[in-house]
N, CA, C and O atoms as a Tinker XYZ file with bonds, in Angstrom:
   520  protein
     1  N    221.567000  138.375000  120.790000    73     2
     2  CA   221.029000  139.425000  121.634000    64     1     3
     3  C    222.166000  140.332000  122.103000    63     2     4     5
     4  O    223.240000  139.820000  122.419000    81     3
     5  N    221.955000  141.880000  122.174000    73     3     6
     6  CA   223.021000  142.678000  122.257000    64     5     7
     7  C    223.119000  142.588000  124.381000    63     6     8     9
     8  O    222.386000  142.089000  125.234000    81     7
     9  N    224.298000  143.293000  124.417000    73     7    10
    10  CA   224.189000  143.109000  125.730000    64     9    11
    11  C    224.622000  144.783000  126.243000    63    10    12    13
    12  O    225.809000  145.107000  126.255000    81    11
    13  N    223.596000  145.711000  126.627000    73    11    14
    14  CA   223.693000  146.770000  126.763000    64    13    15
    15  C    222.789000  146.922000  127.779000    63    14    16    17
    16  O    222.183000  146.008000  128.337000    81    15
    17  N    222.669000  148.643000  128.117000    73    15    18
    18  CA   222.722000  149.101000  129.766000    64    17    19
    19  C    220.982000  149.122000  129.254000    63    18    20    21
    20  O    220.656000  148.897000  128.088000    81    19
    21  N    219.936000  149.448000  130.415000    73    19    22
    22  CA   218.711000  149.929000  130.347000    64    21    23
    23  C    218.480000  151.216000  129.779000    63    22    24    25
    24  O    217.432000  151.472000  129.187000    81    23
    25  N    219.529000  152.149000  129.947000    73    23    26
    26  CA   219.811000  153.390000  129.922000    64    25    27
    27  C    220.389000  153.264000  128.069000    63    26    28    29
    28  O    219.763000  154.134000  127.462000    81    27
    29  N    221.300000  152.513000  127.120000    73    27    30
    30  CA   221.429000  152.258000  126.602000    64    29    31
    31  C    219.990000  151.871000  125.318000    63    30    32    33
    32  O    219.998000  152.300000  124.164000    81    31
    33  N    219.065000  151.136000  125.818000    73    31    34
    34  CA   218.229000  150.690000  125.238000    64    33    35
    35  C    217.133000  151.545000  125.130000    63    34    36    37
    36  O    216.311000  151.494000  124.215000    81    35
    37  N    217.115000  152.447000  126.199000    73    35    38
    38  CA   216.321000  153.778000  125.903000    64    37    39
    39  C    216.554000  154.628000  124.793000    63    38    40    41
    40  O    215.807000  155.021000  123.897000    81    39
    41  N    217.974000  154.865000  125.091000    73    39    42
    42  CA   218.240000  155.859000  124.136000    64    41    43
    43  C    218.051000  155.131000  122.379000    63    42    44    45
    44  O    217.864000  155.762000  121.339000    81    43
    45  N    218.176000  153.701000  122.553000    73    43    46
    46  CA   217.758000  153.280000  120.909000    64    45    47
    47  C    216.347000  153.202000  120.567000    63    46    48    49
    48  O    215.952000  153.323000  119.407000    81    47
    49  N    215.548000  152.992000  121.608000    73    47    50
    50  CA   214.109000  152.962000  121.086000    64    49    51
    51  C    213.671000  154.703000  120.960000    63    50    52    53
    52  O    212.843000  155.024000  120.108000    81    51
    53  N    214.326000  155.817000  121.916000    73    51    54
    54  CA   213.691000  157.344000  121.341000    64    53    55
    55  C    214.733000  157.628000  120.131000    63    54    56    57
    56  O    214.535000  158.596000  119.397000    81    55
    57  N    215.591000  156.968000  119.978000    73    55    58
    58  CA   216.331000  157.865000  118.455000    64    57    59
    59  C    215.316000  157.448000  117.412000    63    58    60    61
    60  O    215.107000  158.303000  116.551000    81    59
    61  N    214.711000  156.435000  117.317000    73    59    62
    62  CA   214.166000  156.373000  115.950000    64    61    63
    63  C    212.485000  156.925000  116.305000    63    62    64    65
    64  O    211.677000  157.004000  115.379000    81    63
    65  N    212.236000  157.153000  117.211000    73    63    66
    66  CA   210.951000  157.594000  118.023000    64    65    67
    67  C    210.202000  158.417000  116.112000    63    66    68    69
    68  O    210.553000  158.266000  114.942000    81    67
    69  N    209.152000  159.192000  116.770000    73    67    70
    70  CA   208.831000  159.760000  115.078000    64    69    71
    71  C    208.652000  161.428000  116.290000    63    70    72    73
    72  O    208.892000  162.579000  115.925000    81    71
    73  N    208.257000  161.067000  117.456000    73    71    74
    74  CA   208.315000  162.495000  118.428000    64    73    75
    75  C    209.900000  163.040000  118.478000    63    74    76    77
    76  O    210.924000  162.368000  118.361000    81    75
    77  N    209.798000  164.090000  118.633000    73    75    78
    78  CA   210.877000  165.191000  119.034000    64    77    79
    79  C    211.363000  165.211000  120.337000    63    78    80    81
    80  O    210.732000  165.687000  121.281000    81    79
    81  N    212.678000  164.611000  120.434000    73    79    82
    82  CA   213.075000  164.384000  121.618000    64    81    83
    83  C    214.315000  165.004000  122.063000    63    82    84    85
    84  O    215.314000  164.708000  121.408000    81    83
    85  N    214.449000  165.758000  122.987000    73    83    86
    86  CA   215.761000  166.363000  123.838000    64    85    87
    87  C    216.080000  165.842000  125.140000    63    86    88    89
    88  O    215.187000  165.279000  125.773000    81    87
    89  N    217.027000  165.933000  125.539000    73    87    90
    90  CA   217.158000  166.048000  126.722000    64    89    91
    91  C    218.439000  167.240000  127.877000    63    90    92    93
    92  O    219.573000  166.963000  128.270000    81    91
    93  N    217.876000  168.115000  128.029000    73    91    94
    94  CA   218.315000  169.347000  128.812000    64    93    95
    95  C    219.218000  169.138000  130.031000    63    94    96    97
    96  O    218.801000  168.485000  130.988000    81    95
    97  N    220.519000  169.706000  130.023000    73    95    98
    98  CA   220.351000  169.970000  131.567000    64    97    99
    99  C    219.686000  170.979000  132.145000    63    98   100   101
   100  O    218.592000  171.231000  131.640000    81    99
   101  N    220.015000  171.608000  133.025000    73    99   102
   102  CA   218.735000  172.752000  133.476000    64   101   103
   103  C    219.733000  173.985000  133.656000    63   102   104   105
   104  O    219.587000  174.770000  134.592000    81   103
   105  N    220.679000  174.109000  132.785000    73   103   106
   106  CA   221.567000  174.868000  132.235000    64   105   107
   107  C    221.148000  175.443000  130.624000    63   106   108   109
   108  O    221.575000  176.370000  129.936000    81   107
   109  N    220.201000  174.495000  130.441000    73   107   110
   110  CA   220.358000  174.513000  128.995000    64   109   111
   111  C    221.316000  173.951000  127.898000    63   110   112   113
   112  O    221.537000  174.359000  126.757000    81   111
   113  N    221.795000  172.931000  128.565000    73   111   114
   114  CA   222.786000  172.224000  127.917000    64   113   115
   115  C    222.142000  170.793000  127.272000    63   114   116   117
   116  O    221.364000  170.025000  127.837000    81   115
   117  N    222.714000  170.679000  125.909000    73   115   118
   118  CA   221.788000  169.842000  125.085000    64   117   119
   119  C    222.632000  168.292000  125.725000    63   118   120   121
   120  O    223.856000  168.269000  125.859000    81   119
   121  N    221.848000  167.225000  126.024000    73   119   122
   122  CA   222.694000  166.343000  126.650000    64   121   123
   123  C    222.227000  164.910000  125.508000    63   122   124   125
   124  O    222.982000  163.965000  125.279000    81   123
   125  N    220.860000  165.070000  124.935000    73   123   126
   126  CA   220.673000  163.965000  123.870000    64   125   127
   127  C    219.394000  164.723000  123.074000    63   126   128   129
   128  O    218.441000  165.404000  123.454000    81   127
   129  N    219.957000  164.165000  121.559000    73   127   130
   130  CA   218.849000  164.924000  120.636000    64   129   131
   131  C    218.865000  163.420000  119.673000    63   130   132   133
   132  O    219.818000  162.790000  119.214000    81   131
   133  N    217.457000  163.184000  119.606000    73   131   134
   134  CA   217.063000  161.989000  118.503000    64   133   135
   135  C    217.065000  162.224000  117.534000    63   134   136   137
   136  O    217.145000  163.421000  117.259000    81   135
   137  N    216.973000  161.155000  116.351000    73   135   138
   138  CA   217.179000  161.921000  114.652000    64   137   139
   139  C    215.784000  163.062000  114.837000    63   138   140   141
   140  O    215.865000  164.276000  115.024000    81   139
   141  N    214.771000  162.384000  114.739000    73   139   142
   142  CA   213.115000  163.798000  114.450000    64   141   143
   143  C    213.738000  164.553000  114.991000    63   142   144   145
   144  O    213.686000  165.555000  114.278000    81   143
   145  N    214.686000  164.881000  116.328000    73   143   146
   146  CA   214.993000  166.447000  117.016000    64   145   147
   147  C    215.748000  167.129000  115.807000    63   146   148   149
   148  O    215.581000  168.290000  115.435000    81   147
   149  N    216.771000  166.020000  115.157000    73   147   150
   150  CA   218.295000  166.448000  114.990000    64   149   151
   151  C    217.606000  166.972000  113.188000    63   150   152   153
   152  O    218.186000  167.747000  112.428000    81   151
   153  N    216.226000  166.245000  112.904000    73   151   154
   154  CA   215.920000  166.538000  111.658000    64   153   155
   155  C    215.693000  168.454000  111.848000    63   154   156   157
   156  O    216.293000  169.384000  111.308000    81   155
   157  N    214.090000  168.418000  113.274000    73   155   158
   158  CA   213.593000  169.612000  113.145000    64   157   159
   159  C    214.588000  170.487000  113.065000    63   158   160   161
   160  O    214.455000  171.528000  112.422000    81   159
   161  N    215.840000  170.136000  113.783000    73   159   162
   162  CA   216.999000  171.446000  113.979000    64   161   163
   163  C    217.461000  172.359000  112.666000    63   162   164   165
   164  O    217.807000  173.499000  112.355000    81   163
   165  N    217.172000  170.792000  112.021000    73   163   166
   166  CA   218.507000  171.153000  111.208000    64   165   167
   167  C    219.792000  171.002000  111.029000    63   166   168   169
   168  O    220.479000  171.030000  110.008000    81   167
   169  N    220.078000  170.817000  112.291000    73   167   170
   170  CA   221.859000  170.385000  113.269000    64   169   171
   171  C    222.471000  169.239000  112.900000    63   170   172   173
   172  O    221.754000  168.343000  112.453000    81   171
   173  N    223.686000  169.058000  112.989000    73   171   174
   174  CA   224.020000  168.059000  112.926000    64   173   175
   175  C    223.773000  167.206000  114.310000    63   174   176   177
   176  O    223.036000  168.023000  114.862000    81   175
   177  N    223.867000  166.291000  115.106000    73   175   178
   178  CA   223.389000  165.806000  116.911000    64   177   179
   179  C    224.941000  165.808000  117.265000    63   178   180   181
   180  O    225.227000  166.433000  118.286000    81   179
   181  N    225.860000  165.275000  116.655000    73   179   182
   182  CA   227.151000  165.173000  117.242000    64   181   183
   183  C    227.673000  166.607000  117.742000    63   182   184   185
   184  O    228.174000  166.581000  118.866000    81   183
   185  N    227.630000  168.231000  116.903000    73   183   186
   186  CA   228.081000  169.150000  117.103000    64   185   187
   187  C    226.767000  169.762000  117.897000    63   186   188   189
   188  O    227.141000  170.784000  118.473000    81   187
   189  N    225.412000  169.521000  118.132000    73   187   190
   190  CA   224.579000  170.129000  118.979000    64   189   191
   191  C    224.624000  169.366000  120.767000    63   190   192   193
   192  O    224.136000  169.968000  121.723000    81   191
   193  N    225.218000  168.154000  120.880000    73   191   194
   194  CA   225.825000  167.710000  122.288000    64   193   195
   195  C    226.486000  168.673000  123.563000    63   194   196   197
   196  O    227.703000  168.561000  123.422000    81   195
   197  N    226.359000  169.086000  124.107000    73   195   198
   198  CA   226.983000  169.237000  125.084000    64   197   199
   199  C    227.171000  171.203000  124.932000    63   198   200   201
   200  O    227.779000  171.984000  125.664000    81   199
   201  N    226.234000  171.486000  123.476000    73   199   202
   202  CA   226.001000  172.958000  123.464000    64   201   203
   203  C    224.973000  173.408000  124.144000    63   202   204   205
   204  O    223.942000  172.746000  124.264000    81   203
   205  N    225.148000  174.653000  124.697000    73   203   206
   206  CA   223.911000  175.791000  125.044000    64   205   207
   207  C    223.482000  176.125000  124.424000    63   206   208   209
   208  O    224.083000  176.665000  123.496000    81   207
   209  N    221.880000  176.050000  124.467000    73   207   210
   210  CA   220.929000  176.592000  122.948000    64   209   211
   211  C    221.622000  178.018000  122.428000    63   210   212   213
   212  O    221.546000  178.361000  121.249000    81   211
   213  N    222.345000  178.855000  123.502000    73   211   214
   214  CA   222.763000  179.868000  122.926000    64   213   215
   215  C    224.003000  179.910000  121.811000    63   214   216   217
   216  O    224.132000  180.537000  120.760000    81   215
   217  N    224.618000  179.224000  122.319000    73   215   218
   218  CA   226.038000  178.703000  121.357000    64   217   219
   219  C    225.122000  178.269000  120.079000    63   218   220   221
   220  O    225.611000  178.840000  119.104000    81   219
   221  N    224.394000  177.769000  119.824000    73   219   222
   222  CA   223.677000  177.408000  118.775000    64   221   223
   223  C    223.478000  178.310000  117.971000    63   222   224   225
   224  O    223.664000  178.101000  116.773000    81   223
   225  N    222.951000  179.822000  118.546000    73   223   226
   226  CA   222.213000  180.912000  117.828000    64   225   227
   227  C    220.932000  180.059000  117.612000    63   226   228   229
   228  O    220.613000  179.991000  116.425000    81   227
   229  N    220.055000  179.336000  118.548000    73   227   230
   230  CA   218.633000  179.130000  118.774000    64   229   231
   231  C    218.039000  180.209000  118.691000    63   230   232   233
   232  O    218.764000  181.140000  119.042000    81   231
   233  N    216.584000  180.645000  118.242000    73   231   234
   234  CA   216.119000  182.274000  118.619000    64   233   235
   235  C    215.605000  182.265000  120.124000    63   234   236   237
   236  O    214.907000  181.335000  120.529000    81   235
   237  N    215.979000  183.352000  120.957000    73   235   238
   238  CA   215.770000  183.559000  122.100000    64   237   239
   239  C    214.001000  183.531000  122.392000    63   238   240   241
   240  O    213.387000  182.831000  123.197000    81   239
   241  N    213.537000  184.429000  121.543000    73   239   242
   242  CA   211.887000  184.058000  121.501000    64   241   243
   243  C    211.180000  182.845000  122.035000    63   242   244   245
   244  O    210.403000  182.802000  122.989000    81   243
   245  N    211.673000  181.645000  121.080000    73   243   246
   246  CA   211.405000  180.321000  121.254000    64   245   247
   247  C    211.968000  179.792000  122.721000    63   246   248   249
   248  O    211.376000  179.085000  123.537000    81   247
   249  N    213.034000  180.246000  122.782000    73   247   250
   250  CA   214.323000  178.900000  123.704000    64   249   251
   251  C    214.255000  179.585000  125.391000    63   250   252   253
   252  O    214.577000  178.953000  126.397000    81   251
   253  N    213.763000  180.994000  125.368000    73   251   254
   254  CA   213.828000  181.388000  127.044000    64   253   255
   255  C    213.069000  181.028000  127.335000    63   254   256   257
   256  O    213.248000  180.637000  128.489000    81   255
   257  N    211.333000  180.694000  126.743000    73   255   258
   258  CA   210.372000  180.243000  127.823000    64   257   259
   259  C    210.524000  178.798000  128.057000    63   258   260   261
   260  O    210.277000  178.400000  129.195000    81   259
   261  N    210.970000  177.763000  126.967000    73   259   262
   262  CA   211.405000  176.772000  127.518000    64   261   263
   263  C    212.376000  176.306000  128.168000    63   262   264   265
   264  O    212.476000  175.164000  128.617000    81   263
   265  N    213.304000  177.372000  128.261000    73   263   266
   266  CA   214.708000  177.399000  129.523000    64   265   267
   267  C    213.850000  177.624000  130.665000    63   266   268   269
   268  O    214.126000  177.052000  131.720000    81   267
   269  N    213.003000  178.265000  130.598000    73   267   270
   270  CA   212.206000  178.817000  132.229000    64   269   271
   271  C    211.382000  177.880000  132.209000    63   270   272   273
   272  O    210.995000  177.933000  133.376000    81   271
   273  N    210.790000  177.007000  131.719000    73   271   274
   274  CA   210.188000  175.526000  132.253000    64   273   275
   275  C    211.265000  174.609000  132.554000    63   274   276   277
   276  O    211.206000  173.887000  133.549000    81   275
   277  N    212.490000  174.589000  131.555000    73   275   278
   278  CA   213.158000  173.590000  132.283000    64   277   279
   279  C    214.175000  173.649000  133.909000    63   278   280   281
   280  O    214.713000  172.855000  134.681000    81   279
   281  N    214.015000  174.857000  133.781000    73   279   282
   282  CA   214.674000  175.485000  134.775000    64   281   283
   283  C    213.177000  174.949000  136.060000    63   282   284   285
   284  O    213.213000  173.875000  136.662000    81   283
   285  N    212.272000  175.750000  136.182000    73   283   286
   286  CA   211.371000  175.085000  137.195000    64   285   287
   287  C    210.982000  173.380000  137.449000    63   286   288   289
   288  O    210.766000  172.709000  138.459000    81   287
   289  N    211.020000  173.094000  136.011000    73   287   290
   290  CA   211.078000  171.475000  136.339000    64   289   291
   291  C    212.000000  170.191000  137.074000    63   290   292   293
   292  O    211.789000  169.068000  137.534000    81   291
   293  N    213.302000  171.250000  136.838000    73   291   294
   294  CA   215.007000  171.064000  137.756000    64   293   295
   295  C    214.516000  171.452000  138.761000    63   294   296   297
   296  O    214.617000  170.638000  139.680000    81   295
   297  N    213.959000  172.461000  139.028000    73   295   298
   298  CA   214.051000  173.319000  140.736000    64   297   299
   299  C    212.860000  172.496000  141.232000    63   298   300   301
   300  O    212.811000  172.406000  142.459000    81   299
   301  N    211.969000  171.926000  140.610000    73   299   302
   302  CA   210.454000  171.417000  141.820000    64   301   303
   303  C    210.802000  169.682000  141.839000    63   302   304   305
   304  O    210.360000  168.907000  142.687000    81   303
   305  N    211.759000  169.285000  140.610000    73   303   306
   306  CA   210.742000  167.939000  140.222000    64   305   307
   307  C    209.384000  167.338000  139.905000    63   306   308   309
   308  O    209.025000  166.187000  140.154000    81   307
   309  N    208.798000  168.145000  139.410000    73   307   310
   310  CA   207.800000  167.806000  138.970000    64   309   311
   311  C    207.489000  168.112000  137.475000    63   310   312   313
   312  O    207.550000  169.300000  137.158000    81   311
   313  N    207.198000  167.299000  136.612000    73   311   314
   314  CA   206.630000  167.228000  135.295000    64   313   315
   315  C    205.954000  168.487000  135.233000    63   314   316   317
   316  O    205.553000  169.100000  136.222000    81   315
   317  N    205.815000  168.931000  133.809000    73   315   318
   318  CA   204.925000  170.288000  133.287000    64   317   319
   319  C    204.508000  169.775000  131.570000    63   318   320   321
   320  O    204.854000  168.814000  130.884000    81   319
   321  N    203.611000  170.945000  131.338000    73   319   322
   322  CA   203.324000  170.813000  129.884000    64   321   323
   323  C    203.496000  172.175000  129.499000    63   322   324   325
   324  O    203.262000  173.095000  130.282000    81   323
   325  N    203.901000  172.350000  128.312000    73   323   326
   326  CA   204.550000  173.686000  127.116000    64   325   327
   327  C    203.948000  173.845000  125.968000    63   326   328   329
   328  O    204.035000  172.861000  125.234000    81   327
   329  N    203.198000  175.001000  125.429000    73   327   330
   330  CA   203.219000  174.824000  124.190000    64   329   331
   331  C    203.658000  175.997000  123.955000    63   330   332   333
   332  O    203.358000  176.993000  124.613000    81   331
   333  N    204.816000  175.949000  122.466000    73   331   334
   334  CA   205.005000  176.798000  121.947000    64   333   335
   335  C    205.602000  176.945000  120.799000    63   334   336   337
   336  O    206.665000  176.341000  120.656000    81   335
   337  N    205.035000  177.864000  119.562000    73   335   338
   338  CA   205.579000  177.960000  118.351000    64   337   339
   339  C    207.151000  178.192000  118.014000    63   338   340   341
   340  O    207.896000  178.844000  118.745000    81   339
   341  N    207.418000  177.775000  117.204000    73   339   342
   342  CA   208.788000  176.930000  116.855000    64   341   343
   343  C    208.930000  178.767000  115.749000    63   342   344   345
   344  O    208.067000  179.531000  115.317000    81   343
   345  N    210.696000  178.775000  115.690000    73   343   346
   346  CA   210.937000  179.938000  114.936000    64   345   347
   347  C    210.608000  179.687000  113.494000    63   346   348   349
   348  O    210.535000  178.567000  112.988000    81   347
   349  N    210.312000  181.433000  112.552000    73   347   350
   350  CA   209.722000  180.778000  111.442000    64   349   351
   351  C    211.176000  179.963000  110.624000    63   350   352   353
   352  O    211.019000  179.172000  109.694000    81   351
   353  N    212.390000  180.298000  111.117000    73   351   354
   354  CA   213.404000  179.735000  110.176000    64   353   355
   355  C    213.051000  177.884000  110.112000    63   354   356   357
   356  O    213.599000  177.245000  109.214000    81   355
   357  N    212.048000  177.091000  111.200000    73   355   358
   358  CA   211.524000  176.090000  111.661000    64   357   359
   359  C    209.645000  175.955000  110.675000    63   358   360   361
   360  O    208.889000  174.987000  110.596000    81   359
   361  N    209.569000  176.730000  110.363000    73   359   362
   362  CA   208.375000  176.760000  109.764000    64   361   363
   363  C    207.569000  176.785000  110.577000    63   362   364   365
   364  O    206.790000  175.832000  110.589000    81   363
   365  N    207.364000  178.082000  111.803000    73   363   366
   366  CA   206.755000  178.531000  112.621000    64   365   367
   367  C    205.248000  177.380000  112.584000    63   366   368   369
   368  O    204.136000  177.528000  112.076000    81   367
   369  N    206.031000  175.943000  113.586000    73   367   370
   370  CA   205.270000  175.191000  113.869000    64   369   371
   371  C    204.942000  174.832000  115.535000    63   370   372   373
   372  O    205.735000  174.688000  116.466000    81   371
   373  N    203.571000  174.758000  115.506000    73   371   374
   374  CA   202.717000  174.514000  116.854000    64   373   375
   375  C    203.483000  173.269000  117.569000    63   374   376   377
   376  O    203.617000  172.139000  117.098000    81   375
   377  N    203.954000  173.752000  118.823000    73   375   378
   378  CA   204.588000  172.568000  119.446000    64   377   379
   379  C    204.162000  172.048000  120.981000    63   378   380   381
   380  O    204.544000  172.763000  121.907000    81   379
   381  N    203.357000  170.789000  121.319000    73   379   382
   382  CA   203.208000  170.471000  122.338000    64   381   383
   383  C    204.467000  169.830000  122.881000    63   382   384   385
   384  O    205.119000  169.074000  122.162000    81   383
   385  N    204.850000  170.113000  124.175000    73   383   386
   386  CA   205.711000  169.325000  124.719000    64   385   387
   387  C    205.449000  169.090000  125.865000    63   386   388   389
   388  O    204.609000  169.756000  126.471000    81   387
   389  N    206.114000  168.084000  126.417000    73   387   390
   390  CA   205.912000  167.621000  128.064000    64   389   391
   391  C    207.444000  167.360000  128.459000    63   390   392   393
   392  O    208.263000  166.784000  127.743000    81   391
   393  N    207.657000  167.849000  129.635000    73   391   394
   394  CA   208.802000  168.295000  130.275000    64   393   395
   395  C    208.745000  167.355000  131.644000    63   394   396   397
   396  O    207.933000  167.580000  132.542000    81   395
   397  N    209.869000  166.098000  131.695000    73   395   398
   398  CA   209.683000  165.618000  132.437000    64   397   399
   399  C    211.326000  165.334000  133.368000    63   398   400   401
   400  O    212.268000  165.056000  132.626000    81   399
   401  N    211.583000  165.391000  134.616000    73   399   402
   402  CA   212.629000  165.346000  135.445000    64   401   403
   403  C    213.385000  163.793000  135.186000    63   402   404   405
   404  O    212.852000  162.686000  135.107000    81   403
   405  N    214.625000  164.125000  135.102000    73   403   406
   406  CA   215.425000  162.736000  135.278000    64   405   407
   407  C    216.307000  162.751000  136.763000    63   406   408   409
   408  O    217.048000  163.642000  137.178000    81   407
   409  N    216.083000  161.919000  137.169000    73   407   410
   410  CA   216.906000  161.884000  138.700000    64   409   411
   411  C    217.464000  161.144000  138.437000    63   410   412   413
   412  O    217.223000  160.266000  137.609000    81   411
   413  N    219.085000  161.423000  139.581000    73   411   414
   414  CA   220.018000  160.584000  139.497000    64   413   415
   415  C    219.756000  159.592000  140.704000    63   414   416   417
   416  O    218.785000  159.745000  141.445000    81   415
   417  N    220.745000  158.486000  140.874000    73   415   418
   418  CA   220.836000  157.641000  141.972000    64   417   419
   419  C    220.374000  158.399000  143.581000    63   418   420   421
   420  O    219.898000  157.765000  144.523000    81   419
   421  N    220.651000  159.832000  143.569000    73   419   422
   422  CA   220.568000  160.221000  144.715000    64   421   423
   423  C    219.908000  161.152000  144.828000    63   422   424   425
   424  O    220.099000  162.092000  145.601000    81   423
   425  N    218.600000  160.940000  143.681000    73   423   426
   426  CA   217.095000  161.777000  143.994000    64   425   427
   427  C    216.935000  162.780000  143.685000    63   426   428   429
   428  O    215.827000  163.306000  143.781000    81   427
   429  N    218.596000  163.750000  142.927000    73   427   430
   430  CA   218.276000  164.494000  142.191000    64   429   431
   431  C    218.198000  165.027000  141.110000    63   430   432   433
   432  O    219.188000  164.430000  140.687000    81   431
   433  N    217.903000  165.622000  140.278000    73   431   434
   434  CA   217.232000  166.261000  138.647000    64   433   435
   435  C    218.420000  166.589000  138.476000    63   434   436   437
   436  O    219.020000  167.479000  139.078000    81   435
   437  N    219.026000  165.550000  137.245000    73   435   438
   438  CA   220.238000  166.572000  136.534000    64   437   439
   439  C    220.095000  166.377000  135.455000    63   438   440   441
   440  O    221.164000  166.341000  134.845000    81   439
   441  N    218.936000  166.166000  134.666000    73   439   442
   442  CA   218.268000  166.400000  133.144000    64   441   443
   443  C    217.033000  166.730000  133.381000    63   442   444   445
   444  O    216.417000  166.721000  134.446000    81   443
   445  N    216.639000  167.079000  132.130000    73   443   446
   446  CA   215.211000  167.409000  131.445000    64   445   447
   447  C    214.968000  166.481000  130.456000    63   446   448   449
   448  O    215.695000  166.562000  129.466000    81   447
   449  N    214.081000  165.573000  130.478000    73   447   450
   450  CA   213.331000  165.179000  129.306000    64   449   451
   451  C    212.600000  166.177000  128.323000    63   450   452   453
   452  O    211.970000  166.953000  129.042000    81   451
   453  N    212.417000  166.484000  127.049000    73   451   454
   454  CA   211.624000  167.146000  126.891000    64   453   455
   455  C    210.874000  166.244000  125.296000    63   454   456   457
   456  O    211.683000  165.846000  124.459000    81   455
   457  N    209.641000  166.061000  125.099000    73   455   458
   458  CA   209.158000  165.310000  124.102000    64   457   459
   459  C    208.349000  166.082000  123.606000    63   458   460   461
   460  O    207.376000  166.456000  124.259000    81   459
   461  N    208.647000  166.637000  121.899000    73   459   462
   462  CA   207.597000  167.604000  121.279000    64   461   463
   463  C    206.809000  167.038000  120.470000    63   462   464   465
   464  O    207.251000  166.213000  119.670000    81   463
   465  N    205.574000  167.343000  120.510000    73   463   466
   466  CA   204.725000  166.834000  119.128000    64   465   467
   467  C    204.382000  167.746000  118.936000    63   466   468   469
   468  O    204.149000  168.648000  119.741000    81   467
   469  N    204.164000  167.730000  116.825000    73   467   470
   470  CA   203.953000  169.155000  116.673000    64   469   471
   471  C    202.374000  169.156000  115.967000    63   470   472   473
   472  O    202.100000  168.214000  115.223000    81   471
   473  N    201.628000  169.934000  116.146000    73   471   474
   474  CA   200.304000  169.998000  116.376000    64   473   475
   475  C    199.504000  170.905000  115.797000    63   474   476   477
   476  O    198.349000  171.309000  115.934000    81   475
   477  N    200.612000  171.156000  114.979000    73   475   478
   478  CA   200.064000  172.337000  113.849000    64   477   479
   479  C    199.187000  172.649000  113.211000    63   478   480   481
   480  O    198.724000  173.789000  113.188000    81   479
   481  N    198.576000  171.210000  112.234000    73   479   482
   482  CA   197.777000  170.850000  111.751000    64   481   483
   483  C    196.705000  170.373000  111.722000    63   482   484   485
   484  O    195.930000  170.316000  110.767000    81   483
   485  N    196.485000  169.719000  113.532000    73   483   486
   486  CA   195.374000  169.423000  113.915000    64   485   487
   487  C    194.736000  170.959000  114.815000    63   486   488   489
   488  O    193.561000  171.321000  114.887000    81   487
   489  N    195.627000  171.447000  115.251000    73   487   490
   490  CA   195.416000  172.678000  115.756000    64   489   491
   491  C    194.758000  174.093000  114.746000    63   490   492   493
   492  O    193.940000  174.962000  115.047000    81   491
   493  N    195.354000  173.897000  113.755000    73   491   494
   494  CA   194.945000  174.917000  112.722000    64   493   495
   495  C    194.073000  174.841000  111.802000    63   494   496   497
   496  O    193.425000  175.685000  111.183000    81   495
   497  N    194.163000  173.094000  111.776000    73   495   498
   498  CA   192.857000  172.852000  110.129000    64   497   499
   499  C    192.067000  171.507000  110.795000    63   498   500   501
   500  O    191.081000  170.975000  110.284000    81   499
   501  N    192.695000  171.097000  111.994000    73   499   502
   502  CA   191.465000  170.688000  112.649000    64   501   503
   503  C    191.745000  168.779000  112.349000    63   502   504   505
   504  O    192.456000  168.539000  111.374000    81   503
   505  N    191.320000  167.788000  112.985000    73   503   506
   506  CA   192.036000  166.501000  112.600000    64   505   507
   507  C    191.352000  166.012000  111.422000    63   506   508   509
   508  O    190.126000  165.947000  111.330000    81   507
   509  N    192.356000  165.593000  110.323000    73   507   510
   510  CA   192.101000  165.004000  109.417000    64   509   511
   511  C    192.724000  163.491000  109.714000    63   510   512   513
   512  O    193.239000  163.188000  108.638000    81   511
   513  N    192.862000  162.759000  110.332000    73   511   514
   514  CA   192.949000  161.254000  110.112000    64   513   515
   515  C    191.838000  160.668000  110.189000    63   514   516   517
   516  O    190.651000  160.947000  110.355000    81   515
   517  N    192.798000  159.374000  109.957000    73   515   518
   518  CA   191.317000  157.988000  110.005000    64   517   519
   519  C    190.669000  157.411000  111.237000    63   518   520
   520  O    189.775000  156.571000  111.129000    81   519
């Protein structure tokens, strides 16, 4: 049995997650991206760490309205929901996300959770599963 932090064991059960996972400061600073994030990017995760979606060349289209949720979700503490289409260089895909606050020891928000599912397909051609 490994002997690692709670915080540790999180981060191994969302890297292999199959959802799209970030986590923001409310700067916009990328603080953890799972492989599905690091796939949708494109990015490598080691050189997208500790960048501003802008340093990235993210398209502004996409990345200001979810800077302005993560930004209110830092400023209230309180959880929100997002949807919004992904750039077409992304294959202009339907994205639900939920935006949730991380507090530190002393109650306050110095991340963003953010978890995307993309919804394209049930959204556009309607659910085909079993």
């Amino acid at each position: 049995m490994r002997d690692h932090s709670p915080i540790d064991a999180v981060a191994e059960l969302l890297a292999f997650a199959p959802e799209i996972v970030f986590v923001f400061t409310s700067d916009g600073r990328y603080l953890y991206i799972n492989h599905a994030a690091a796939a949708f990017l494109g990015d490598d995760p080691v050189e997208v760490i500790g960048c501003h979606w802008r340093e990235l060349d993210y398209p502004p289209e996409v990345m200001e309205p979810l800077q302005q949720r993560i930004e209110q979700v830092a400023a209230t503490g309180i959880a929100m929901k997002h949807r919004k289409r992904s750039s077409p260089q992304r294959g202009s895909r339907l994205l639900d996300m939920s935006l949730t606050p991380l507090f530190s020891d002393a109650g306050q928000v110095y991340a963003v959770l953010v978890i995307a599912h993309d919804v394209t397909d049930i959204v556009e051609h309607g659910f085909q599963g079993v």
